[in-house]
N, CA, C and O atoms as a Maestro MAE file, in Angstrom:
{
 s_m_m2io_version
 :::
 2.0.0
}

f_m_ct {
 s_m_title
 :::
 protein
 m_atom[300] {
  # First column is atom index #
  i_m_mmod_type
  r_m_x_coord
  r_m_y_coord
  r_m_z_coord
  i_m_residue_number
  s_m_chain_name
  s_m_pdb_residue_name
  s_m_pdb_atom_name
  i_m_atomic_number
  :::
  1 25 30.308 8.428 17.173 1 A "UNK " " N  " 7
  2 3 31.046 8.804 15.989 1 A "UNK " " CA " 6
  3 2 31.042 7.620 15.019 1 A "UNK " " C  " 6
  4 15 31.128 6.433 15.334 1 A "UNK " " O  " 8
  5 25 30.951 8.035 14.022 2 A "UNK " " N  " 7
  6 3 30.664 7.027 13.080 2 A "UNK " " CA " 6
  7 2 32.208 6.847 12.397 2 A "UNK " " C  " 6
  8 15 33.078 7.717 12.374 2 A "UNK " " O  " 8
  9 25 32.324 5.136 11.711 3 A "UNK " " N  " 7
  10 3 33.128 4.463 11.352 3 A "UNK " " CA " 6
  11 2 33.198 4.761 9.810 3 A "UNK " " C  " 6
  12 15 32.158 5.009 9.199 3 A "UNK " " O  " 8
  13 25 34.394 4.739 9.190 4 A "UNK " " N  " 7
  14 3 34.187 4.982 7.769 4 A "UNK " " CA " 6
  15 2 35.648 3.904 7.049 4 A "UNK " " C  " 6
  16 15 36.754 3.700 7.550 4 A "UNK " " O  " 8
  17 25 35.171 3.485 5.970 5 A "UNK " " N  " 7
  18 3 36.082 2.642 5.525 5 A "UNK " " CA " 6
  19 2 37.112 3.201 4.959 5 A "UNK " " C  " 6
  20 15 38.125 2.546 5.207 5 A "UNK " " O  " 8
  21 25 37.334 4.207 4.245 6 A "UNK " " N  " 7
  22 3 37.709 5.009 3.776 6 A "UNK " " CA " 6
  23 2 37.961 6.369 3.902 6 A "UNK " " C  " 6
  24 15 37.021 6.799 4.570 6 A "UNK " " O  " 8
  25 25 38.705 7.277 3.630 7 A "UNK " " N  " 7
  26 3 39.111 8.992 3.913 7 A "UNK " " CA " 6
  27 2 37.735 9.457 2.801 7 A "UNK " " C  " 6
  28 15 36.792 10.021 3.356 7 A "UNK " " O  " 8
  29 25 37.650 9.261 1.524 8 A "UNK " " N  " 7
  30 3 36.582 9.171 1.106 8 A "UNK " " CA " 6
  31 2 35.225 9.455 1.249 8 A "UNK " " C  " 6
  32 15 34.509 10.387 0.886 8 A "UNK " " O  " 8
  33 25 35.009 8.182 2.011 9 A "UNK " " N  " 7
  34 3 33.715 8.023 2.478 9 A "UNK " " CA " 6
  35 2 33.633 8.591 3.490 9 A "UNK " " C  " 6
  36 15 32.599 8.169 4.010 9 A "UNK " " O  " 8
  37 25 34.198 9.489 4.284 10 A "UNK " " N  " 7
  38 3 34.386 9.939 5.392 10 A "UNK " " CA " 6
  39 2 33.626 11.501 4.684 10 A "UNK " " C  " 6
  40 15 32.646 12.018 5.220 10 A "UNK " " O  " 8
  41 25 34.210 12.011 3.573 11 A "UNK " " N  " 7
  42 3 34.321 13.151 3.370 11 A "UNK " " CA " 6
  43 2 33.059 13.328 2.611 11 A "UNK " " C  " 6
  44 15 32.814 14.531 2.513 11 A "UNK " " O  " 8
  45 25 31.868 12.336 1.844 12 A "UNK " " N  " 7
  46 3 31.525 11.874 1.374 12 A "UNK " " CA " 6
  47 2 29.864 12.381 2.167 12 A "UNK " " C  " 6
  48 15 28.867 12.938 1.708 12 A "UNK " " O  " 8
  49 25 30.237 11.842 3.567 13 A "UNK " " N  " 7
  50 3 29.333 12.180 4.448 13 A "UNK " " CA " 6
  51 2 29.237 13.010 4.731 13 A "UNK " " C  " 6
  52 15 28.083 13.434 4.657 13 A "UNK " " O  " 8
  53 25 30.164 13.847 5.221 14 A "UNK " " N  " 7
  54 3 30.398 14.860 5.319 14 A "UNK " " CA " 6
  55 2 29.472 16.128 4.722 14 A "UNK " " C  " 6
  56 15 28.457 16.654 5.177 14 A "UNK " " O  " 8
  57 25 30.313 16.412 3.421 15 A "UNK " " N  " 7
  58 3 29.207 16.878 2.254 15 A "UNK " " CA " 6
  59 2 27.965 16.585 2.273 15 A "UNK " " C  " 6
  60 15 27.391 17.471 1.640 15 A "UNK " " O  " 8
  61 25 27.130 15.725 2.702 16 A "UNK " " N  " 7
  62 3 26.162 15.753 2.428 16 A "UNK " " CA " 6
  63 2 25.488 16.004 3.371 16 A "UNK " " C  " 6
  64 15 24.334 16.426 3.291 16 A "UNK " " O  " 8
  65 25 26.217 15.745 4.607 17 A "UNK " " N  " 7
  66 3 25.348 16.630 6.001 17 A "UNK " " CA " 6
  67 2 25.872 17.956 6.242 17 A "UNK " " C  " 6
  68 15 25.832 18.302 7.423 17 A "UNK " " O  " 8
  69 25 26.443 18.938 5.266 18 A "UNK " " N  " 7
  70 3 26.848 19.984 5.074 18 A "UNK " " CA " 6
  71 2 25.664 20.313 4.086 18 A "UNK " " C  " 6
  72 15 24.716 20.939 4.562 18 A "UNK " " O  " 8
  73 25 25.640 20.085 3.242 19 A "UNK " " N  " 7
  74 3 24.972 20.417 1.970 19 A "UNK " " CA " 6
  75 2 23.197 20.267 3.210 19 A "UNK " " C  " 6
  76 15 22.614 21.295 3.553 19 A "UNK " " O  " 8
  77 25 22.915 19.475 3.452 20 A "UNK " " N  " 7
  78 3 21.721 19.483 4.706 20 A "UNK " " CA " 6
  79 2 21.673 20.711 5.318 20 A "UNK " " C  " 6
  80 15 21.039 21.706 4.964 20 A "UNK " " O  " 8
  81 25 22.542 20.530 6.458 21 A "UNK " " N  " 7
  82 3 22.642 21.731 7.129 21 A "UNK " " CA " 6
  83 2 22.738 23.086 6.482 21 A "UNK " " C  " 6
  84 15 22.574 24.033 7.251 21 A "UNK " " O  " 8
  85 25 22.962 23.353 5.264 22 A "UNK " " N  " 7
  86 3 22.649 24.519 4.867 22 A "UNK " " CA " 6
  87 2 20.839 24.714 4.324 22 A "UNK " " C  " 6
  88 15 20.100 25.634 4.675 22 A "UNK " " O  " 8
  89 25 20.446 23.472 3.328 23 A "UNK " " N  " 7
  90 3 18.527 23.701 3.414 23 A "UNK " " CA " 6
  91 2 17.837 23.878 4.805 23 A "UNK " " C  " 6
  92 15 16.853 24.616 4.830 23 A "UNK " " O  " 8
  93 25 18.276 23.234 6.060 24 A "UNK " " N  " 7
  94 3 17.835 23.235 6.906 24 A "UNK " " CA " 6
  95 2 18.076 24.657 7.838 24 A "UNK " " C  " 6
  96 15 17.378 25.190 8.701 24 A "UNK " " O  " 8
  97 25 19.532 25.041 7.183 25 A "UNK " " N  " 7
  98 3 19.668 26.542 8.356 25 A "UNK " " CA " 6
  99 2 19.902 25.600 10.263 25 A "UNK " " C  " 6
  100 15 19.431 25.914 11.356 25 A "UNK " " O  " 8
  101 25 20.643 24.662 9.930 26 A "UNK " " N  " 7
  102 3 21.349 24.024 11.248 26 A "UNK " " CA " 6
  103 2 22.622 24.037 11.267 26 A "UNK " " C  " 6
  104 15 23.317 24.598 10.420 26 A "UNK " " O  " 8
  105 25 23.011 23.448 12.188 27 A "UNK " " N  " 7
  106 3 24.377 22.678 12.351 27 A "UNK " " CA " 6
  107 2 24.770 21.665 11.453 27 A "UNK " " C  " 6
  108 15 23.873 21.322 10.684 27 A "UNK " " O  " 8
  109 25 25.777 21.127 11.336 28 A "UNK " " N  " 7
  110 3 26.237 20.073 10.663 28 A "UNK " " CA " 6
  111 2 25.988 18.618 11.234 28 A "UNK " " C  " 6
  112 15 25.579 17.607 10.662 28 A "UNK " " O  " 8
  113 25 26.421 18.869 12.739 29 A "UNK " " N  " 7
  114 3 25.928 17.718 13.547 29 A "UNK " " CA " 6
  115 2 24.853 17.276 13.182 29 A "UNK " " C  " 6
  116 15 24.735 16.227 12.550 29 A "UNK " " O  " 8
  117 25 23.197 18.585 13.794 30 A "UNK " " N  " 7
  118 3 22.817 18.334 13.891 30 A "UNK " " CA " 6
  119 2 21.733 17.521 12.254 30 A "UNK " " C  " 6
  120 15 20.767 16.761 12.185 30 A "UNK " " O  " 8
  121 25 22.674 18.293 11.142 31 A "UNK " " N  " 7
  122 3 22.385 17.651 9.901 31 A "UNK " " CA " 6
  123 2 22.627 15.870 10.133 31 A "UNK " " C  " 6
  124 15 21.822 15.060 9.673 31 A "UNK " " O  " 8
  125 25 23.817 15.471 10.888 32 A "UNK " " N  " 7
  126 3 24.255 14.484 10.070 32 A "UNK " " CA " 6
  127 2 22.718 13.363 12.015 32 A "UNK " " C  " 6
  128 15 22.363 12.185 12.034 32 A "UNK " " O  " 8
  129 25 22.573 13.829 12.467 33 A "UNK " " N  " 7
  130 3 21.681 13.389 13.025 33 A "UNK " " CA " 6
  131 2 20.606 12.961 12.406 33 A "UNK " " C  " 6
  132 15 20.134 11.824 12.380 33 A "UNK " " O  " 8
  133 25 20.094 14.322 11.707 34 A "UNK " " N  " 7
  134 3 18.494 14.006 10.963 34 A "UNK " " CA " 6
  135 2 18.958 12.573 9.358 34 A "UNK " " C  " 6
  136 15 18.290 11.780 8.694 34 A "UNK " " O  " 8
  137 25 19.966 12.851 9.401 35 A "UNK " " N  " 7
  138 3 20.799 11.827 8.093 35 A "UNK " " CA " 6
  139 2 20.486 10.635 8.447 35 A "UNK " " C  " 6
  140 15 19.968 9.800 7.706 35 A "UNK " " O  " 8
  141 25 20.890 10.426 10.025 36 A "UNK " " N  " 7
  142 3 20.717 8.854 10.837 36 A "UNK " " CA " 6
  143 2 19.071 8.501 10.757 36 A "UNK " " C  " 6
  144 15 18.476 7.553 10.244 36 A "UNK " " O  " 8
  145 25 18.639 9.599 11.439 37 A "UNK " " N  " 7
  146 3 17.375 9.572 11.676 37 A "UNK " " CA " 6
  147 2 16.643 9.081 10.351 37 A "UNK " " C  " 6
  148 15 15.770 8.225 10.493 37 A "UNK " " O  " 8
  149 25 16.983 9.641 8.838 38 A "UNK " " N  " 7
  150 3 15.876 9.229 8.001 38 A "UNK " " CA " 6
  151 2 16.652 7.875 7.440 38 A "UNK " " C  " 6
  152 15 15.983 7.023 6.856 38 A "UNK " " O  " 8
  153 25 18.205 7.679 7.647 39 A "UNK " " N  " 7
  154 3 18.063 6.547 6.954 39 A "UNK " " CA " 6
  155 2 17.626 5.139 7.901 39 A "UNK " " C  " 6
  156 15 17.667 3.977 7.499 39 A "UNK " " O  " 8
  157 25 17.289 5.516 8.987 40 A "UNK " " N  " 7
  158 3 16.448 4.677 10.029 40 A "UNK " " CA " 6
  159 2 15.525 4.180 9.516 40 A "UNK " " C  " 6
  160 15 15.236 2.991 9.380 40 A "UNK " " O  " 8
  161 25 14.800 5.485 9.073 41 A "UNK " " N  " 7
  162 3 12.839 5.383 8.602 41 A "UNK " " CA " 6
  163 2 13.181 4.294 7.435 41 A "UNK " " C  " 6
  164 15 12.531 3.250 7.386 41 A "UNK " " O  " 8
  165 25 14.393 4.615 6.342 42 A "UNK " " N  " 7
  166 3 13.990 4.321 5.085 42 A "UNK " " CA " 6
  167 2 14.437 2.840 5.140 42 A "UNK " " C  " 6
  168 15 14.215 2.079 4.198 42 A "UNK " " O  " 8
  169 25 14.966 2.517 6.081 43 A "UNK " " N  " 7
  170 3 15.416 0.529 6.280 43 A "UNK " " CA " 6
  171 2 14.267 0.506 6.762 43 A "UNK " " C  " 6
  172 15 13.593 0.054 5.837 43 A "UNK " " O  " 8
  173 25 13.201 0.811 8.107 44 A "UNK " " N  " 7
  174 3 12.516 0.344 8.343 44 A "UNK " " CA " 6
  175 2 11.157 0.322 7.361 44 A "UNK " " C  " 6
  176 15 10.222 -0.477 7.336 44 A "UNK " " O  " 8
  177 25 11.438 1.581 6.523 45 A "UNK " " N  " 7
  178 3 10.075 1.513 5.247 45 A "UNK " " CA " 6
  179 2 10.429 0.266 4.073 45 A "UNK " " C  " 6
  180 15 9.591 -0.171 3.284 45 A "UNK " " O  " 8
  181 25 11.799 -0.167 4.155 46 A "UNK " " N  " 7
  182 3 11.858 -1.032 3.260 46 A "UNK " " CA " 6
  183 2 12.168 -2.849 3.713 46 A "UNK " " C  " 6
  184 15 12.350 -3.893 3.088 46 A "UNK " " O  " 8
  185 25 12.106 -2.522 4.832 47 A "UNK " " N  " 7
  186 3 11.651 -3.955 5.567 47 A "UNK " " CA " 6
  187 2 10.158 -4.684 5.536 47 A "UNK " " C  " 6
  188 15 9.696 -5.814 5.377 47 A "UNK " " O  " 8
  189 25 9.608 -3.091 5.831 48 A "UNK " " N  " 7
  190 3 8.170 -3.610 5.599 48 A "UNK " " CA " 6
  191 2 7.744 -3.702 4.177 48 A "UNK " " C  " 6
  192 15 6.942 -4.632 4.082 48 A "UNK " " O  " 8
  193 25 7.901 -3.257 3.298 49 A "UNK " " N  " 7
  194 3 7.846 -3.920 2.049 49 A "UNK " " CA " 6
  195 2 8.155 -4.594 1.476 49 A "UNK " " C  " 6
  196 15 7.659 -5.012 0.430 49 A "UNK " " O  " 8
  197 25 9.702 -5.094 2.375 50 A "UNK " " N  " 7
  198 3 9.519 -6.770 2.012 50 A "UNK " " CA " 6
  199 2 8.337 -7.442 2.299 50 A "UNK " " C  " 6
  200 15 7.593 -8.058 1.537 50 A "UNK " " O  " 8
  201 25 8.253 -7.230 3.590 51 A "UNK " " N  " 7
  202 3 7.291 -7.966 4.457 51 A "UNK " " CA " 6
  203 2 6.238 -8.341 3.503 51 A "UNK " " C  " 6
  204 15 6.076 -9.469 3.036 51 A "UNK " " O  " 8
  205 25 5.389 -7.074 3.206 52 A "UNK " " N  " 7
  206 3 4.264 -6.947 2.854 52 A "UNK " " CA " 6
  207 2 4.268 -8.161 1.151 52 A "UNK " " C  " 6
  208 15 3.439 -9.022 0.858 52 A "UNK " " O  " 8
  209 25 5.506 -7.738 0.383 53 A "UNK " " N  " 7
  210 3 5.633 -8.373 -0.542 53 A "UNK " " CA " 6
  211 2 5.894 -10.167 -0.373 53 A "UNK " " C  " 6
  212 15 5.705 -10.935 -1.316 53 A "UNK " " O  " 8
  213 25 6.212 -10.479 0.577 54 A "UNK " " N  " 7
  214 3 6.298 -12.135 1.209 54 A "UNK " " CA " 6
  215 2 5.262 -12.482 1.315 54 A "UNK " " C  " 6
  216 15 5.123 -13.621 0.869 54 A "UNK " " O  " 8
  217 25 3.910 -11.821 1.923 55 A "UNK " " N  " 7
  218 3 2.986 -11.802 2.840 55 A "UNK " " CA " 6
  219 2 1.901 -11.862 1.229 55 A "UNK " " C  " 6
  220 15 0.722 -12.161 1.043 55 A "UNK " " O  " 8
  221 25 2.581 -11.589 0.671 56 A "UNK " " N  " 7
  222 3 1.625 -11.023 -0.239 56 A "UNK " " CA " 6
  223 2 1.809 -12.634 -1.550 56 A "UNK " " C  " 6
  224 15 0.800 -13.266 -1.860 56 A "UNK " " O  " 8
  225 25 3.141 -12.997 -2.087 57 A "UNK " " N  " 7
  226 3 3.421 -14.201 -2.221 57 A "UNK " " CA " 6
  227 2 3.268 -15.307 -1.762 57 A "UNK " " C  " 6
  228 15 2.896 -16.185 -2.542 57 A "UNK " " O  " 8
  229 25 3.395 -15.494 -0.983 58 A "UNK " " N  " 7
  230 3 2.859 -17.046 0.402 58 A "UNK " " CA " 6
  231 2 1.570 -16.596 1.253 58 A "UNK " " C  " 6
  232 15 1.557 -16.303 2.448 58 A "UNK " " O  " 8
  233 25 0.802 -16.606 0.613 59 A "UNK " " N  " 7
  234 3 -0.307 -16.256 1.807 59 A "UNK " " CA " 6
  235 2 -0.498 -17.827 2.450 59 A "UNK " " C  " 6
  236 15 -0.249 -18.877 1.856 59 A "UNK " " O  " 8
  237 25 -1.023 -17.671 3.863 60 A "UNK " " N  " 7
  238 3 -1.118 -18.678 5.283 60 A "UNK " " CA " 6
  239 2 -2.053 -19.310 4.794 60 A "UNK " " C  " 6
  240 15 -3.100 -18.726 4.516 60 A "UNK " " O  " 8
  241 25 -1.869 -20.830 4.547 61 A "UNK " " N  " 7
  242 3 -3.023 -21.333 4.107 61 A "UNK " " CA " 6
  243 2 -2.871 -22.229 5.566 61 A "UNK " " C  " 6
  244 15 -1.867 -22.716 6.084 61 A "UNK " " O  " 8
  245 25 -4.609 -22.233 6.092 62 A "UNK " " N  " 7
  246 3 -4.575 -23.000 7.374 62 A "UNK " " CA " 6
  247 2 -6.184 -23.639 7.920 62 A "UNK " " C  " 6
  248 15 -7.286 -23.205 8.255 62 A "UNK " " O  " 8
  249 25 -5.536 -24.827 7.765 63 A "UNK " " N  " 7
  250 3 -6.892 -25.667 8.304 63 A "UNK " " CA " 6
  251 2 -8.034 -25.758 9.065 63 A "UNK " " C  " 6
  252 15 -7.810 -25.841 10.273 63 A "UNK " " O  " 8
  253 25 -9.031 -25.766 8.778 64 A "UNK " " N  " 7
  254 3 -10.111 -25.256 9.653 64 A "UNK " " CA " 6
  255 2 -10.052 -26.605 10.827 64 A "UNK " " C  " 6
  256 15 -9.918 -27.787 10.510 64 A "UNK " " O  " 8
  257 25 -10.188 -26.083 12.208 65 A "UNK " " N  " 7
  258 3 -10.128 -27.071 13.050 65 A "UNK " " CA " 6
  259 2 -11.255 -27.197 13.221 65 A "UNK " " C  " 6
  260 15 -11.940 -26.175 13.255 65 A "UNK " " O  " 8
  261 25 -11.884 -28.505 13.394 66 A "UNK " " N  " 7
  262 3 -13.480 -28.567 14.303 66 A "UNK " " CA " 6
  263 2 -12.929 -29.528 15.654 66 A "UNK " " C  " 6
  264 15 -11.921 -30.234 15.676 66 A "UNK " " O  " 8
  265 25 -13.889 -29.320 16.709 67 A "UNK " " N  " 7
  266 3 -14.276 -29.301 17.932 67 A "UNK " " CA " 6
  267 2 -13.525 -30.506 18.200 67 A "UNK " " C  " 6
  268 15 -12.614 -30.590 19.024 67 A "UNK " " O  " 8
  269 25 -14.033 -31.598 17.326 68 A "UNK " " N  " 7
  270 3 -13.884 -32.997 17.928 68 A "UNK " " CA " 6
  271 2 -12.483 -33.736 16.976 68 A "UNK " " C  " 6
  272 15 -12.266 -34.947 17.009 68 A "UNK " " O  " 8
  273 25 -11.642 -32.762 16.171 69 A "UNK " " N  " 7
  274 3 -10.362 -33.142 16.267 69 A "UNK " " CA " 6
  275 2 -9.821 -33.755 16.359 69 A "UNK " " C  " 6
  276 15 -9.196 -32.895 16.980 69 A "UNK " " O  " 8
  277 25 -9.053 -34.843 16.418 70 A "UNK " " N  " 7
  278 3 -7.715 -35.442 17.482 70 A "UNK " " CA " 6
  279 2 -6.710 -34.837 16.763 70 A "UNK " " C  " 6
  280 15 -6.169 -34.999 15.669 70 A "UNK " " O  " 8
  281 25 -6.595 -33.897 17.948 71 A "UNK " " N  " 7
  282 3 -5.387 -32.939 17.481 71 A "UNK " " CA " 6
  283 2 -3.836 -33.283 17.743 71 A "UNK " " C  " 6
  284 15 -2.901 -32.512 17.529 71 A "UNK " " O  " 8
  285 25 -3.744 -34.662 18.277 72 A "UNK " " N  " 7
  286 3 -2.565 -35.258 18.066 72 A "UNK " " CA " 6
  287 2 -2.478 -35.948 16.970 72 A "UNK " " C  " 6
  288 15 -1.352 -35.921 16.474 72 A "UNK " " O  " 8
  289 25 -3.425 -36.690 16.287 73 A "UNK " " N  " 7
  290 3 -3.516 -37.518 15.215 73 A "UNK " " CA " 6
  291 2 -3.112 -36.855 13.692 73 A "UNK " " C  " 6
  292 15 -2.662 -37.438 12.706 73 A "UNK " " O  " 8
  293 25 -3.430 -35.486 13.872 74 A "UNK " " N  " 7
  294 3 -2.991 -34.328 12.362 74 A "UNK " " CA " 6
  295 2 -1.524 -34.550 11.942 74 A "UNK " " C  " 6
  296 15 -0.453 -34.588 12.548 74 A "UNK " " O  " 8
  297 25 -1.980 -34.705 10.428 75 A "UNK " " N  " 7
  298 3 -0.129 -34.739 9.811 75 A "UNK " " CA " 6
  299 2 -0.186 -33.519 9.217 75 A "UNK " " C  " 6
  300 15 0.806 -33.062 8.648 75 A "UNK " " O  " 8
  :::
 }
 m_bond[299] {
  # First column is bond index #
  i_m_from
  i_m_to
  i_m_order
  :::
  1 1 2 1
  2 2 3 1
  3 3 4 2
  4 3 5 1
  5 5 6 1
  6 6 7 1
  7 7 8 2
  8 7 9 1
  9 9 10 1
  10 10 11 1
  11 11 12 2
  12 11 13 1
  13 13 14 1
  14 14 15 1
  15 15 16 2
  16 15 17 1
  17 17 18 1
  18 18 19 1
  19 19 20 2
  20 19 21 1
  21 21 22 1
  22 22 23 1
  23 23 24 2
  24 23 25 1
  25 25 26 1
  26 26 27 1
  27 27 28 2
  28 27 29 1
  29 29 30 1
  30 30 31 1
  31 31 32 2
  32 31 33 1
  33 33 34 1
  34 34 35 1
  35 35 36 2
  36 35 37 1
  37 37 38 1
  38 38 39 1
  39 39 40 2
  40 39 41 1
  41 41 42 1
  42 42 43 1
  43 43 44 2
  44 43 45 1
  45 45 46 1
  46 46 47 1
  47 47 48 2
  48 47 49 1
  49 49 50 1
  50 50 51 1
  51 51 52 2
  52 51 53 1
  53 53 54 1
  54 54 55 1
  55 55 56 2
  56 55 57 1
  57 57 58 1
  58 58 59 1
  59 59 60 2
  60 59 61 1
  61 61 62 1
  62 62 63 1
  63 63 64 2
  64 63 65 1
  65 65 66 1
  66 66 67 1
  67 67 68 2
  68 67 69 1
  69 69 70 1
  70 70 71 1
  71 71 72 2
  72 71 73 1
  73 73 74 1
  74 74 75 1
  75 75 76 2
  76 75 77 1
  77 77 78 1
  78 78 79 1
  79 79 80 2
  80 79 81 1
  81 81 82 1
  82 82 83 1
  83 83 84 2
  84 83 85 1
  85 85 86 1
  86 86 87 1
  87 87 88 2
  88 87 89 1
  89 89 90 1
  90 90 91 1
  91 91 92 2
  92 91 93 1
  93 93 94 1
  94 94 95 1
  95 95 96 2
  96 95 97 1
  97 97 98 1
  98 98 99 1
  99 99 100 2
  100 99 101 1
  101 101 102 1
  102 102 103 1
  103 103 104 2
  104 103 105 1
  105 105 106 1
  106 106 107 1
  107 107 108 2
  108 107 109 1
  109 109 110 1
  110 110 111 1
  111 111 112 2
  112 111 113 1
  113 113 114 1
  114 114 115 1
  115 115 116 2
  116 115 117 1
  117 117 118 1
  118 118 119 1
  119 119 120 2
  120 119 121 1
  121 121 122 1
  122 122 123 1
  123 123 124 2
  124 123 125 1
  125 125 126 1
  126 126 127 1
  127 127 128 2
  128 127 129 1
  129 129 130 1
  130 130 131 1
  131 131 132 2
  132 131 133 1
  133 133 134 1
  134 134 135 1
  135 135 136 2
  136 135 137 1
  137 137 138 1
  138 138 139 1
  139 139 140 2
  140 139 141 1
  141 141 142 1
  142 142 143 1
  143 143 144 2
  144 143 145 1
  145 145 146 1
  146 146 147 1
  147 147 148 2
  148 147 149 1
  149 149 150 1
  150 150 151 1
  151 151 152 2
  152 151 153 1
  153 153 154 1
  154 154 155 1
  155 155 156 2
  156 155 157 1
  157 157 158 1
  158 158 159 1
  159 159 160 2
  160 159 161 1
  161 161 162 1
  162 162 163 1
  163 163 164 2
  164 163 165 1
  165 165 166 1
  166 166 167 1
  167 167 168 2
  168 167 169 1
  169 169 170 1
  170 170 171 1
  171 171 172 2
  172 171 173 1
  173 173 174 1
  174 174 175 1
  175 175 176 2
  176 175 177 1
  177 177 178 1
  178 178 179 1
  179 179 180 2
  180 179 181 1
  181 181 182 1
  182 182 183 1
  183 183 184 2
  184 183 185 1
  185 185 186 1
  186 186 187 1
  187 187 188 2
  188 187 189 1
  189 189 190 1
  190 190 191 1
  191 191 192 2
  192 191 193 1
  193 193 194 1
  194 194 195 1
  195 195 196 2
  196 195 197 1
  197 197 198 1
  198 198 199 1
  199 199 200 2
  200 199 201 1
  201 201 202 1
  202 202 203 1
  203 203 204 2
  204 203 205 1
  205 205 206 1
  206 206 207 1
  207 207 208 2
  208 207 209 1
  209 209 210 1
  210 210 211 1
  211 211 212 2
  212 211 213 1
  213 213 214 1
  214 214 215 1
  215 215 216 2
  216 215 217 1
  217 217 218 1
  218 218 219 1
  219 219 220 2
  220 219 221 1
  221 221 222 1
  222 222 223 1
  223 223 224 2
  224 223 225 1
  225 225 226 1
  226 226 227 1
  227 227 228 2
  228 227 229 1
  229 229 230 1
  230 230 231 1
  231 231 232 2
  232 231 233 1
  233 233 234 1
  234 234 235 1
  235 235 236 2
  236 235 237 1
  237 237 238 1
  238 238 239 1
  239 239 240 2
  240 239 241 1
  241 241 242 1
  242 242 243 1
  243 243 244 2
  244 243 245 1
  245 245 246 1
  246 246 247 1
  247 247 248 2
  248 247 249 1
  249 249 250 1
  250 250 251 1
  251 251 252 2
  252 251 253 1
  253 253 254 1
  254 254 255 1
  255 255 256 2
  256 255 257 1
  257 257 258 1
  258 258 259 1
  259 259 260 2
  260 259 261 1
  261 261 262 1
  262 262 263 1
  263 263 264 2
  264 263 265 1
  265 265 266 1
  266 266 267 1
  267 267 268 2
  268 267 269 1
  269 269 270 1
  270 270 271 1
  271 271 272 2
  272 271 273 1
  273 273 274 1
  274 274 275 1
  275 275 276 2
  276 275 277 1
  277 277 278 1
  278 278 279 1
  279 279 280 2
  280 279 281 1
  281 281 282 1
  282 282 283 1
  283 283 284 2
  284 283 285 1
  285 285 286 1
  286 286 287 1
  287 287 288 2
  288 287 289 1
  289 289 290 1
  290 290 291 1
  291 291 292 2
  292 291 293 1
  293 293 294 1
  294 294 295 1
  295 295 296 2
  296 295 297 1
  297 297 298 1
  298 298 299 1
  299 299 300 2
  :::
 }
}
C-alpha cells in the first residue's frame, strides 16, 4: 500500500487509476499496478538518458598502452 503525504494526493491517485481502469476495462487495483509498472519503465527510460547524455559529454579518453610500459612509472 502506498504512502501519501496528503488526503489529496491520496485521492489524486486514485482518479487516475480509476480513470485507467476504465480505458483498460480492469480493476482499479489492477490499474494502479500497471501505474507502478510504467512509472518504473519511465525512471528507468530516463536514467538512461542521462546516461547516454554524460556519455555523450565526457567521452573516455584513454591511453594507448604498449607492451613494454612501466606500468608503475605512469602519472
Amino acid at each position: 500500500m502506498a504512502r501519501y503525504a496528503t488526503e489529496a494526493d491520496r485521492l489524486r491517485a486514485h482518479n487516475q487509476a480509476f480513470k485507467l481502469a476504465m480505458e483498460l476495462g480492469c480493476t482499479p487495483k489492477d490499474a494502479e499496478v500497471e501505474l507502478r509498472r510504467r512509472a518504473g519503465l519511465a525512471s528507468i527510460e530516463e536514467k538512461r538518458r542521462r546516461m547516454a547524455a554524460m556519455q555523450a559529454r565526457s567521452p573516455r579518453v584513454q591511453s594507448p598502452i604498449v607492451a613494454d610500459d612501466r606500468w608503475m612509472m605512469r602519472d
